[in-house]
N, CA, C and O of each residue as an XYZ file, in Angstrom:
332
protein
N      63.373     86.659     89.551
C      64.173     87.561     90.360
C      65.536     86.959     90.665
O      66.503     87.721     90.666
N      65.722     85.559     90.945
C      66.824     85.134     91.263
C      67.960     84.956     90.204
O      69.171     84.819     90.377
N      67.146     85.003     88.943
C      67.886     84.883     87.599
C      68.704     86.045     87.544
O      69.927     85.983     87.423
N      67.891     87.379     87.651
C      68.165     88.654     87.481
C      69.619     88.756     88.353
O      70.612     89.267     87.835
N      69.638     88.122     89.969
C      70.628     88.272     90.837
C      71.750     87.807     90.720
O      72.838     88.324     90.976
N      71.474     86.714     90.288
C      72.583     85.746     89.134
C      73.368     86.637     88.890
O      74.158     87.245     89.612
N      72.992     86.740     87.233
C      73.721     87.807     86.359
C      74.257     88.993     86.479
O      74.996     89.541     85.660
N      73.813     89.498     87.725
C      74.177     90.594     88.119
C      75.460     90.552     88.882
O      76.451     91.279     88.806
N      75.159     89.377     89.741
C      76.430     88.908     90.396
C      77.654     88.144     89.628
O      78.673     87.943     90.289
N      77.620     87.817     88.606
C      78.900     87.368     87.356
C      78.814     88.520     86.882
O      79.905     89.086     86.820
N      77.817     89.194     86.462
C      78.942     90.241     86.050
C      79.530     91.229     86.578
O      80.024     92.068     85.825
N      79.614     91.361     87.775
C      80.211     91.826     89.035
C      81.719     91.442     89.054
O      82.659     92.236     89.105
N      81.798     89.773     88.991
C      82.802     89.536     89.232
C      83.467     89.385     87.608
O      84.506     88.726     87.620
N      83.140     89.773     86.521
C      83.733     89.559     85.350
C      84.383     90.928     85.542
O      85.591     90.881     85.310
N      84.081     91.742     85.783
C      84.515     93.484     85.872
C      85.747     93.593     86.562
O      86.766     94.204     86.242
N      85.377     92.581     88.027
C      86.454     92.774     89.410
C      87.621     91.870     88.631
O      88.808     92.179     88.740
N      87.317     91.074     88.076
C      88.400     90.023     87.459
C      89.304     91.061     86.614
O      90.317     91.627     87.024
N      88.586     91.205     85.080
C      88.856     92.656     84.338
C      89.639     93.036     85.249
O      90.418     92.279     85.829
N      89.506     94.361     85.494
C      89.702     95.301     86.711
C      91.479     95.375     87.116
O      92.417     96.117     86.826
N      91.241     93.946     88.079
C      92.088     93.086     88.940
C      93.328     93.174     87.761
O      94.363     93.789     88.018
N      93.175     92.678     86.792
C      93.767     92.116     85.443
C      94.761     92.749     84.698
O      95.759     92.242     84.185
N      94.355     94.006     84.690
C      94.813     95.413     83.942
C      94.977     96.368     85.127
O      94.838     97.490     84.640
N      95.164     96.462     86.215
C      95.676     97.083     87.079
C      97.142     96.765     86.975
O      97.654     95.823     86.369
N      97.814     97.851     87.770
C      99.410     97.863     87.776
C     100.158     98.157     89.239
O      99.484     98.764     90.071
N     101.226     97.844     89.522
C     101.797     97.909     90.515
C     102.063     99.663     90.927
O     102.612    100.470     90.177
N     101.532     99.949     92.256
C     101.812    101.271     92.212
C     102.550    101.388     94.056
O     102.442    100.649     95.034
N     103.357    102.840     93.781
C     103.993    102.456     94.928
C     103.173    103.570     96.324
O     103.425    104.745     96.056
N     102.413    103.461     97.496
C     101.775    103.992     97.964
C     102.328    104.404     99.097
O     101.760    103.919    100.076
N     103.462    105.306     99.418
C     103.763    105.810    100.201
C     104.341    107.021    100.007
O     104.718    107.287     98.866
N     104.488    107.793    100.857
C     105.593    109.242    100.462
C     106.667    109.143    100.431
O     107.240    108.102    100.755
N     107.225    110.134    100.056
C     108.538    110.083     99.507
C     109.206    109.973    101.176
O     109.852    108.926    101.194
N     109.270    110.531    102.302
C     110.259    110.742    103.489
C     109.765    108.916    104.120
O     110.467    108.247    104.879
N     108.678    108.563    103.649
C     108.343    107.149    104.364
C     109.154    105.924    103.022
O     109.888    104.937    103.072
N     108.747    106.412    102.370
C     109.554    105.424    100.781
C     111.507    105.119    101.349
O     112.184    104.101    101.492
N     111.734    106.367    101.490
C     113.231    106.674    101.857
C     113.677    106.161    102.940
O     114.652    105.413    102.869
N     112.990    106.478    104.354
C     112.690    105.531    105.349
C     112.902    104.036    105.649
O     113.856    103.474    106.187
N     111.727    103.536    105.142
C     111.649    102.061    104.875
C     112.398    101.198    103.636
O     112.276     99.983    103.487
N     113.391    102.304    102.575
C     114.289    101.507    102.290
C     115.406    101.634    102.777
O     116.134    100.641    102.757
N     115.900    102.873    103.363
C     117.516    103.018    104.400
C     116.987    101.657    105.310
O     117.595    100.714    104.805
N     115.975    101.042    106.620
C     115.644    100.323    107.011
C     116.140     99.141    106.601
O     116.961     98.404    107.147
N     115.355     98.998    105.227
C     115.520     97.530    104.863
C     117.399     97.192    104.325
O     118.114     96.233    104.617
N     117.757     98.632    103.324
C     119.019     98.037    103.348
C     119.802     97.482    104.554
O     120.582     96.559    104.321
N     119.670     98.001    105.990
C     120.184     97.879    106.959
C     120.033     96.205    107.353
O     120.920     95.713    108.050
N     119.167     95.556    107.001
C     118.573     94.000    107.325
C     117.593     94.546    107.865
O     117.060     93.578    108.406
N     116.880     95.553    108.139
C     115.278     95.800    109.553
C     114.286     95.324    107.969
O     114.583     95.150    106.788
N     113.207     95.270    108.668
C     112.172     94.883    108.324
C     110.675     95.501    108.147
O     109.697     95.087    107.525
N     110.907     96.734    108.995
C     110.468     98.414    108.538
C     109.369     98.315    107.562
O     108.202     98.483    107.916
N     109.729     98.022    106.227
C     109.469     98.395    105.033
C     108.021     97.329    104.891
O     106.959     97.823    104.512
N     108.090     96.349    105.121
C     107.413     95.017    104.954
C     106.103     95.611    106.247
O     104.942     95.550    105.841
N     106.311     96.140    107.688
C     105.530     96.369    108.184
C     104.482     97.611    107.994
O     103.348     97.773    108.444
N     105.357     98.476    107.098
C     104.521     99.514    106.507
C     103.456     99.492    105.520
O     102.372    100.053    105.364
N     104.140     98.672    104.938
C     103.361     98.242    103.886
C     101.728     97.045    103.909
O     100.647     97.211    103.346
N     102.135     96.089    104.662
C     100.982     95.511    105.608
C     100.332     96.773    106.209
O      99.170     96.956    105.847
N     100.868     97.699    107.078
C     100.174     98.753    107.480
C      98.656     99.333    106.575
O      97.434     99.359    106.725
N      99.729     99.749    105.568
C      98.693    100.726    104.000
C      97.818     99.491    103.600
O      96.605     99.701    103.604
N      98.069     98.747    103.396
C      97.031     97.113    103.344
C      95.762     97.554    103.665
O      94.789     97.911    103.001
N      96.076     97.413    105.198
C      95.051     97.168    106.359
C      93.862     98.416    106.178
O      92.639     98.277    106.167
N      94.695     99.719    106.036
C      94.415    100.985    105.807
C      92.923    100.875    104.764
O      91.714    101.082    104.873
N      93.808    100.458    103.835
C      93.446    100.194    102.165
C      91.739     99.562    101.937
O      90.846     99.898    101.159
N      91.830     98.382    103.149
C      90.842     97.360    103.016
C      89.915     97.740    104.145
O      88.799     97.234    104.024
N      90.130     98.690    105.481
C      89.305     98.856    106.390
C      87.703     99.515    106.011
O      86.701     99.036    106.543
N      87.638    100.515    105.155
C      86.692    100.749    104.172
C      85.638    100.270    103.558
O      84.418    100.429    103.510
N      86.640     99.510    103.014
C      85.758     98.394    101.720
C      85.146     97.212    103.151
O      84.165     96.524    102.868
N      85.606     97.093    104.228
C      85.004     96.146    105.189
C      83.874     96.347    105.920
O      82.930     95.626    106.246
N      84.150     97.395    106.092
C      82.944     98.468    106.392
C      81.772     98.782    105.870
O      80.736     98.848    106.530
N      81.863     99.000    104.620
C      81.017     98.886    103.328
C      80.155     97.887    103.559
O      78.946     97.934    103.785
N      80.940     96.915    103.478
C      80.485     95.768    103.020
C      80.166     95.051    103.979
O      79.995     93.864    103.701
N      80.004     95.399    105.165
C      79.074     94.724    106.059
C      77.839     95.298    106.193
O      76.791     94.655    106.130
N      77.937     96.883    106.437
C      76.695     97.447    106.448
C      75.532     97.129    105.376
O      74.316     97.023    105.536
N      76.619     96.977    103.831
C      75.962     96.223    103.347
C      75.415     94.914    102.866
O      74.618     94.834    101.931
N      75.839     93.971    103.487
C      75.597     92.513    103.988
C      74.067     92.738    105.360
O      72.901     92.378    105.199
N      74.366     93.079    105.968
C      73.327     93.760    106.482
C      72.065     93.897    106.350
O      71.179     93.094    106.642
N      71.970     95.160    105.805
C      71.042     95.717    104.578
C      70.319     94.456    103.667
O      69.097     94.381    103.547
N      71.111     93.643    103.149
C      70.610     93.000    102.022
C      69.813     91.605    103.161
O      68.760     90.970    103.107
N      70.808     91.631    103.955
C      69.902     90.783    104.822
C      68.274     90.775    105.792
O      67.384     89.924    105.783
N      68.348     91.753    106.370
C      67.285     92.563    106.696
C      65.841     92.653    105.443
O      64.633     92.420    105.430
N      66.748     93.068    104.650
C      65.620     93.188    103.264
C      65.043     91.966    103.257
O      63.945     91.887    103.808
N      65.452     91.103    102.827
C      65.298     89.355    102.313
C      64.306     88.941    103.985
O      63.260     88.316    103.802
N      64.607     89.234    105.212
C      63.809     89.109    106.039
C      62.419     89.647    105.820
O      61.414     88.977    106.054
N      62.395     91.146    105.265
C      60.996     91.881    105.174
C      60.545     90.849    103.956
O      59.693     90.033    104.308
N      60.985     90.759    102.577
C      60.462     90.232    101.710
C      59.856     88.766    102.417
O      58.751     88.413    102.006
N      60.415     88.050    103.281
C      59.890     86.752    103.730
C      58.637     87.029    104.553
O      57.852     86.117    104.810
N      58.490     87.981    104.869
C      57.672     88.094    105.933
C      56.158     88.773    104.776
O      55.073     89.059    105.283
């Protein structure tokens, strides 16, 4: 079983690597916030940089979420199996 978890888990991360690899820069805001935060930045403000950390945070709150409930889950399990 632990073999099985192994492999499952590299190739998890061979995919996310992949993935990661061949992805491309994309720009994630609207057009009146895009326009915004660069009038801003030409000005010297700093606007642009906090928005963007913003969509970040946005981006990753989800996947944190996820992934505790399921951290969790997998933990709990591994308790019943011990028992």
């Amino acid at each position: 079983m632990n073999k099985q978890i192994i492999k499952t888990g590299i190739l998890f991360f061979i995919v996310l690597i992949l993935l990661m690899g061949f992805s491309e820069t994309l720009e994630a805001q609207c057009p009146m916030c895009k326009i915004a935060a660069q009038s801003n930045m030409k000005n010297g403000g700093t606007a642009g940089r906090g928005l963007n950390a913003g969509i970040l945070y946005m981006l990753a709150t989800p996947y944190l979420i996820v992934g505790t409930i399921g951290f969790i889950w997998w933990r709990n399990r591994k308790k019943q199996k011990e028992e």
